[in-house]
C-alpha positions as CSV (number, residue, x, y, z in Angstrom):
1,X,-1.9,-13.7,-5.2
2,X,1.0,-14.3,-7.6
3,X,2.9,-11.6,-8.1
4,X,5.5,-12.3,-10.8
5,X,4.9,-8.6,-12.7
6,X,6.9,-5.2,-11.8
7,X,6.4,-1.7,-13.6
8,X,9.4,0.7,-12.5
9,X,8.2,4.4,-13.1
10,X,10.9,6.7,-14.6
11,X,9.4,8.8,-17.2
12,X,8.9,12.4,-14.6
13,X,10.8,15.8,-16.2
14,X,12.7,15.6,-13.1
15,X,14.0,12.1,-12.6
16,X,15.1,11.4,-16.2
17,X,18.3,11.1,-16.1
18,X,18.1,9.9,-12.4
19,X,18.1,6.2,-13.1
20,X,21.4,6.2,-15.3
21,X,23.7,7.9,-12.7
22,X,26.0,5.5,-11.0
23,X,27.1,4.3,-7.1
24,X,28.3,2.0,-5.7
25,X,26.0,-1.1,-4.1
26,X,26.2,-2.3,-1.1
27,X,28.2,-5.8,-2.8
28,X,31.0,-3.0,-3.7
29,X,30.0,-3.2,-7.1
30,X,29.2,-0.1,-9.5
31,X,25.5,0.1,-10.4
32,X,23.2,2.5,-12.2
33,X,20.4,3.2,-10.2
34,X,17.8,1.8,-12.9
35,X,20.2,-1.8,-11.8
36,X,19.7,-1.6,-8.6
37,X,15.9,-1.3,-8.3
38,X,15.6,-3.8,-11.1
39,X,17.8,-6.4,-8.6
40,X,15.4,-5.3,-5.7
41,X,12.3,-6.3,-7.7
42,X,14.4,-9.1,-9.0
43,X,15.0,-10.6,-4.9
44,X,11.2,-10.5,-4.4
45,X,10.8,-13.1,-7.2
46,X,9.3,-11.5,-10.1
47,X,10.3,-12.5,-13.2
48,X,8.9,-9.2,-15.7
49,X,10.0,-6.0,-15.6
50,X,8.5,-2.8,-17.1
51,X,10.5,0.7,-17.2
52,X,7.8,3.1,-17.9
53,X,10.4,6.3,-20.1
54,X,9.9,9.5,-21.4
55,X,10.0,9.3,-25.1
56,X,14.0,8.8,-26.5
57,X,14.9,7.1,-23.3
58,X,15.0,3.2,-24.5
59,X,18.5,3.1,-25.1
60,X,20.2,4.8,-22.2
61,X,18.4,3.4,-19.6
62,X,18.9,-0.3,-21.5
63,X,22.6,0.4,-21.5
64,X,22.2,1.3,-17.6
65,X,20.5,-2.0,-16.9
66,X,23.7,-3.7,-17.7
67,X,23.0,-7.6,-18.1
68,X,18.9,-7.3,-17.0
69,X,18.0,-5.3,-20.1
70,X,17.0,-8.7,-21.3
71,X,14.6,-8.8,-18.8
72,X,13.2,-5.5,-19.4
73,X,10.3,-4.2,-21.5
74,X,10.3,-0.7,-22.2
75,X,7.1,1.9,-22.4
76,X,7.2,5.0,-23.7
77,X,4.7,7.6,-21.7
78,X,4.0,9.8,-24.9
79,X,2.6,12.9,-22.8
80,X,3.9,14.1,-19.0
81,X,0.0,13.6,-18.1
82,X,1.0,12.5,-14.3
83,X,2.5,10.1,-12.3
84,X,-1.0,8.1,-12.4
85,X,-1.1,8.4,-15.7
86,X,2.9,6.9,-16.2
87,X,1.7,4.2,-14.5
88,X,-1.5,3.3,-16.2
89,X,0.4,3.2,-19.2
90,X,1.9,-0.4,-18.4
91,X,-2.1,-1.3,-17.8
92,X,-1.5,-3.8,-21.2
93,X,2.0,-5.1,-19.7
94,X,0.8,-5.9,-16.2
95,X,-2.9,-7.2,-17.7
96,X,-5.1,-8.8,-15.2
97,X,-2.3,-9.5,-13.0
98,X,-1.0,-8.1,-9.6
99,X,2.4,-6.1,-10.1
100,X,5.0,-4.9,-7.9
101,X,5.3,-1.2,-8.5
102,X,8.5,1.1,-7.7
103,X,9.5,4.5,-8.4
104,X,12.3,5.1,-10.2
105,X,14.0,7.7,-7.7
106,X,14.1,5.8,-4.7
107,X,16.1,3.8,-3.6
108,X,15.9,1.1,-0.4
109,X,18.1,0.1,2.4
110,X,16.7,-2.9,4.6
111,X,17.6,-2.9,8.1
112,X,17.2,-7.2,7.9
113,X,18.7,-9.8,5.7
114,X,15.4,-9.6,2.9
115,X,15.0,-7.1,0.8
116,X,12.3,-4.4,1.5
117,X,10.2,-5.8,-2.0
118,X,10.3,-8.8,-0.8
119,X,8.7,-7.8,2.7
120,X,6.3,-6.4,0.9
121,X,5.6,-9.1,-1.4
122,X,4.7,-11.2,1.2
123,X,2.9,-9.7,2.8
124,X,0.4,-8.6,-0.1
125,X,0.3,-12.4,-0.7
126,X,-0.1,-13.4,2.9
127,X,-3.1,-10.7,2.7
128,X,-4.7,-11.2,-0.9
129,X,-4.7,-7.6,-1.0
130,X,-2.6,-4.5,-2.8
131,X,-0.2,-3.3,0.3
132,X,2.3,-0.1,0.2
133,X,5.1,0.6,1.7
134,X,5.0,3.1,4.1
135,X,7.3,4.8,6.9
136,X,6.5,7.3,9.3
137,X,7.7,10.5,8.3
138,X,8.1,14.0,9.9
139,X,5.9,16.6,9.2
140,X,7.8,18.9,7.5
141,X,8.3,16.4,4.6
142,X,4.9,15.9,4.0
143,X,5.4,18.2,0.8
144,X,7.2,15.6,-1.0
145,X,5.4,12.3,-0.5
146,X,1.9,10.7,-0.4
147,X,0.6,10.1,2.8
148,X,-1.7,7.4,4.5
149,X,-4.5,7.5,7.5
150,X,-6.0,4.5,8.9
151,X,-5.7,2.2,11.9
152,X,-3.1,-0.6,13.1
153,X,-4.5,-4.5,12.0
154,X,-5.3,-5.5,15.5
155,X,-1.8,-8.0,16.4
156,X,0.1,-6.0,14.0
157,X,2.6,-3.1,15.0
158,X,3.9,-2.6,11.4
159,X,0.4,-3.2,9.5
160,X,-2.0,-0.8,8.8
161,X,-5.7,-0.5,7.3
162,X,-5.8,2.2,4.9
163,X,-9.1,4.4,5.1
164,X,-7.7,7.2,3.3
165,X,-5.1,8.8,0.8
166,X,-3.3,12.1,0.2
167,X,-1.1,13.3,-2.0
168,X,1.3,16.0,-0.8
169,X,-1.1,17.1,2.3
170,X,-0.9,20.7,4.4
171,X,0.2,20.0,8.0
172,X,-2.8,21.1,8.4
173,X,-5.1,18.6,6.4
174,X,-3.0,16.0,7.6
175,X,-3.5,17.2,10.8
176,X,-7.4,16.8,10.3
177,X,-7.6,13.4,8.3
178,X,-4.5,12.1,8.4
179,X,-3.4,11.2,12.0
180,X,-2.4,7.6,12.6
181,X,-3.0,6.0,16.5
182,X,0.1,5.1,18.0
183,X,2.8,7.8,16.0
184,X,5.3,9.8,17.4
185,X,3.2,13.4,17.1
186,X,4.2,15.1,13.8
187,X,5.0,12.0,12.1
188,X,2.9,11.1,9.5
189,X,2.8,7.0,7.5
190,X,4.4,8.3,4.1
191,X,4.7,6.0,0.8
192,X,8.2,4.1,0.6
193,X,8.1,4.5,-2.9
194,X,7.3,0.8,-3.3
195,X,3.8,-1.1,-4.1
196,X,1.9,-4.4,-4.8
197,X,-0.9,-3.0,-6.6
198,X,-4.2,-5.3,-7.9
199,X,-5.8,-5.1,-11.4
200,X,-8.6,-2.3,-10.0
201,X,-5.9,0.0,-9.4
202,X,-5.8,0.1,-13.7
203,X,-9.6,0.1,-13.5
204,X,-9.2,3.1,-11.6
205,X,-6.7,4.6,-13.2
206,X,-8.6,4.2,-16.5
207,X,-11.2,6.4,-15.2
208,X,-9.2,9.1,-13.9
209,X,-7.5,9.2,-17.2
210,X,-10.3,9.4,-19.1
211,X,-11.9,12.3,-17.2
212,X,-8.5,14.2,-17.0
213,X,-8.1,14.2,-20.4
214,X,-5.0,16.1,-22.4
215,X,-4.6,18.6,-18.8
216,X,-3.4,15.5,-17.3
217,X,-2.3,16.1,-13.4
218,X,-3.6,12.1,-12.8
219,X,-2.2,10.8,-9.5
220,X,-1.7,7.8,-7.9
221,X,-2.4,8.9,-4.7
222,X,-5.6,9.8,-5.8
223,X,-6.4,6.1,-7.3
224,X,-5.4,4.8,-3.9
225,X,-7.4,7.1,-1.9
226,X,-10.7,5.0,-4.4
227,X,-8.6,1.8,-4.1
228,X,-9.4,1.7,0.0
229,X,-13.1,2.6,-0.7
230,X,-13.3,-0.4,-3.1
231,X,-11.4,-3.2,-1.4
232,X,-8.7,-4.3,1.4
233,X,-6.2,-2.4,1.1
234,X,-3.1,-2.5,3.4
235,X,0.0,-0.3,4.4
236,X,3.3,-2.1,5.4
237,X,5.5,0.0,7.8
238,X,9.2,-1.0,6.5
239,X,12.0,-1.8,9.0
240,X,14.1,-0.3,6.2
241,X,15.3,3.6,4.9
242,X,14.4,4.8,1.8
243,X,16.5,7.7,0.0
244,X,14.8,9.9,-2.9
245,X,17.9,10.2,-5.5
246,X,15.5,13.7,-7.1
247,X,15.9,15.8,-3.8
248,X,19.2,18.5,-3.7
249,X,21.9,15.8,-2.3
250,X,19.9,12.8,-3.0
251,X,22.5,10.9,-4.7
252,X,25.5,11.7,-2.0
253,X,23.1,10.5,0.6
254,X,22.2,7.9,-1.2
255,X,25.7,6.5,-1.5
256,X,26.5,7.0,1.8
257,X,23.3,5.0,3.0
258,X,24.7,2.3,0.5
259,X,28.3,2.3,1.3
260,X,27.5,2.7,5.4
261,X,25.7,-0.9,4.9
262,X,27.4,-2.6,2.4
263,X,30.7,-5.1,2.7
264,X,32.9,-1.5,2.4
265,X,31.8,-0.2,5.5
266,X,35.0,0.3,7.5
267,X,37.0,1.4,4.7
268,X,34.0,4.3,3.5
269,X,33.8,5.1,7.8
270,X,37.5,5.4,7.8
271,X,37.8,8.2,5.2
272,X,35.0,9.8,6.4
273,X,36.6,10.6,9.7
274,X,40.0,11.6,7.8
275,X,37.9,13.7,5.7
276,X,36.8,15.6,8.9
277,X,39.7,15.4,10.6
278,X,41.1,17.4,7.5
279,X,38.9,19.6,7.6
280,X,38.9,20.7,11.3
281,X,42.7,21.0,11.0
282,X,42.1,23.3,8.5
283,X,39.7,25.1,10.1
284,X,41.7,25.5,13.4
285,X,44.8,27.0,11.0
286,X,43.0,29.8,9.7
């Protein structure tokens, strides 16, 4: 598997203007967030890039790329039909080609010295397989992500076979169909926001497309949940966090994951603790 594609997803009524906003990496340098996934797809050595836009969206997001928008290739998703759907519209981009997916309002923070794509990355070609990214999850976030069951790969504590897909689950259906051996109880194996997805994903895709027609609603989660029904498919648990930038203080905790691990560390730590320190004082006047 040669996986030398990537297709960023940014075209959702709710993330639009997600990818432009600034912060600050980890290198101390400014970065749109659009930059900084494109650099994380970038360190797992793929060479295309795809931003999949709402309609309008071209130039701002190619000014936020700053010196990759070169490297980028921009597709318009004509109709809000679905996350799927956003997807399936780089189906002439990526071809007949594995691709590197992401999301374009998360963001990732590796615990070791490779970035979390390219973890993934190798496994998927290690495997021959598609492989998400996955981290166990508490229950009570199960209403914002897509979540996995399956087993551990015999040998593997951070590799899972995928039997089945959800998107968005009920503590209780998750409870039923969704419990993975060897969890904390109440944590679930949620996406990462990060895939290496094979050509029958698009096959798939195509068909759930085609039968949603123009009411759209077209998932991904619900292409995966065929996907492990068809072939290997894989779930890497990530010794990394991931922050969704769309959620009420996503950004702010965002930056903080980025500055609390980055080369400005003691300097961020440091006015975090006079920022506190002011505000007990201020407190303990009144």
């Amino acid at each position: 598997m040669n996986i030398r594609k990537a297709v960023i997803t940014a075209a959702g009524r709710n993330q639009r203007t997600l990818p432009v906003q600034l912060l600050i990496d980890r290198d101390g340098a400014e970065k749109s967030v659009l930059q900084i996934l494109v650099e994380e797809a970038l360190s797992a050595g793929v060479e295309d890039i795809a931003v999949v836009v709402a309609p309008g969206d071209q130039a701002p997001y190619a000014k936020s790329a700053s010196g990759h928008a070169g490297r980028l290739c921009f597709i318009s998703q004509e109709q809000p039909l679905g996350y799927g759907h956003a997807v399936y519209c780089a189906r002439d981009f990526v071809g007949d080609a594995p691709f590197l997916h992401l999301v374009g309002d998360h963001l990732h923070v590796s615990r070791d010295d490779e970035s979390c794509a390219r973890q993934l990355v190798k496994v998927a070609q290690a495997e021959d397989c598609a492989v998400s990214a996955v981290q166990a999850t508490r229950e009570n976030l199960l209403p914002y992500y897509g979540v996995v069951g399956g087993r551990r790969v015999p040998g593997r504590k951070d590799l899972y076979l995928v039997e089945t897909v959800a998107e968005k689950p009920t503590p209780t259906e998750a409870e039923l169909r969704l419990i993975v051996p060897g969890l904390r109880a109440g944590h679930y194996l949620c996406f990462f926001g990060m895939h290496v997805l094979t050509p029958t994903v698009m096959e798939i895709l195509a068909q759930q497309v085609a039968d949603a027609g123009e009411r759209g609603g077209v998932t991904l989660s619900a292409a995966l949940a065929v996907l492990a029904t068809r072939e290997k498919y894989l779930a890497l648990e990530e010794r990394a966090w991931r922050y969704d930038v769309g959620v009420k203080y996503g950004l702010l905790t965002a930056q903080l994951a980025l500055a609390l691990s980055g080369q400005d560390r003691e300097d961020v730590l440091a006015r975090l603790l006079e920022l506190v320190a002011q505000r007990e004082l201020g407190a303990g006047r009144r």
